[in-house]
Each structure stands twice: as structure tokens, then as C-alpha cells.
N, C-alpha and C positions, 0 to 999 in steps of 0.2 A: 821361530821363523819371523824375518823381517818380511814385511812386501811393501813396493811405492804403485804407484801408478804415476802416467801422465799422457796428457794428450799428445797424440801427432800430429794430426790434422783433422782439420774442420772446412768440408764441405759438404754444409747443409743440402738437405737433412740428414747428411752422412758424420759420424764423430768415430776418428779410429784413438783408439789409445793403446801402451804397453804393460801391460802388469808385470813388474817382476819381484821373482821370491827366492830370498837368500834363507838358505836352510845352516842355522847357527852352527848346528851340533856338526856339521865336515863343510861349509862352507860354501854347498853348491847351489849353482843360481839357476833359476829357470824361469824362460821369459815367456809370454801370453800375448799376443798380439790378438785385438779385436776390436772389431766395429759396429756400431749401432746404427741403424736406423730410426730418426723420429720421426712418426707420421704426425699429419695436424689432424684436429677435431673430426673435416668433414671425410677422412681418409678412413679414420678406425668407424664413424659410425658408418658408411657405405661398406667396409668391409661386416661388420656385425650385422646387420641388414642381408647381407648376399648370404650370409652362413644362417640364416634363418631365427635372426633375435630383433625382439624390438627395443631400440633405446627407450628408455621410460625418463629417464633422466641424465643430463651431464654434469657433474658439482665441479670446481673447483679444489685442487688438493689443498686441504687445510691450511697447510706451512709450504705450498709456494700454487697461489692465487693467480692465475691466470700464465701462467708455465705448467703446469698440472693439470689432466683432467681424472677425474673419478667416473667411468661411465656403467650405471644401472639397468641394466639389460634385461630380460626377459625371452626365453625362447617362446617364439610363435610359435601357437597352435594351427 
């Protein structure tokens, strides 16, 4: 199986892109169309808060530093 991906459009915080996957052994192709949402920092920890966790801490993803966050939660007692 081959598969590409690629973006279609980018409007932040919204990123759609096309997966498609070409099946070697007859040929046939099937495409994935989907979109992401990225929240920022103060989005995920206000929703983790409302769902009953306390952030204990928020790191940086190791290998990409300030595009990444790591967030250490805790469910509230």
C-alpha cells in the first residue's frame, strides 16, 4: 500500500487535509478527507478544569518546544 497525504487548507485553528491510499495488489485508491482542530494552551487547560482535573503542570514537547504542549493533569478530588 502507497498513501500521500497533503494539506488543503489552513484556516487557523482549523487544518483540513486529504489522505489517499493506493492499494498495489488491484490498484484501488481510497481517499480520507479530514480536519483538525488546534486548541491553544489556555483552551485545553479550561476545558481539563471544567472536566474535573487539575493541571499540575504544562512542559513543552521535547522535539518541538513551544508548538507542543505536554499537559500533567490530576483528577480533582
Amino acid at each position: 500500500m502507497a498513501q500521500r497525504r497533503e494539506v488543503t487548507d489552513v484556516s487557523l485553528p482549523l487544518v483540513s487535509f486529504r489522505s489517499t491510499y493506493t492499494f498495489l495488489a488491484d490498484g484501488a485508491v481510497v481517499t480520507s478527507d479530514s480536519t483538525l482542530r488546534f486548541r491553544d494552551r489556555g483552551e485545553v487547560e479550561t476545558s481539563l478544569v471544567a472536566n474535573g482535573f487539575r493541571v499540575l503542570e504544562v512542559r513543552d514537547a521535547p522535539d518541538r518546544p513551544g508548538r507542543e504542549f505536554v499537559f500533567v493533569a490530576q483528577r480533582a478530588t
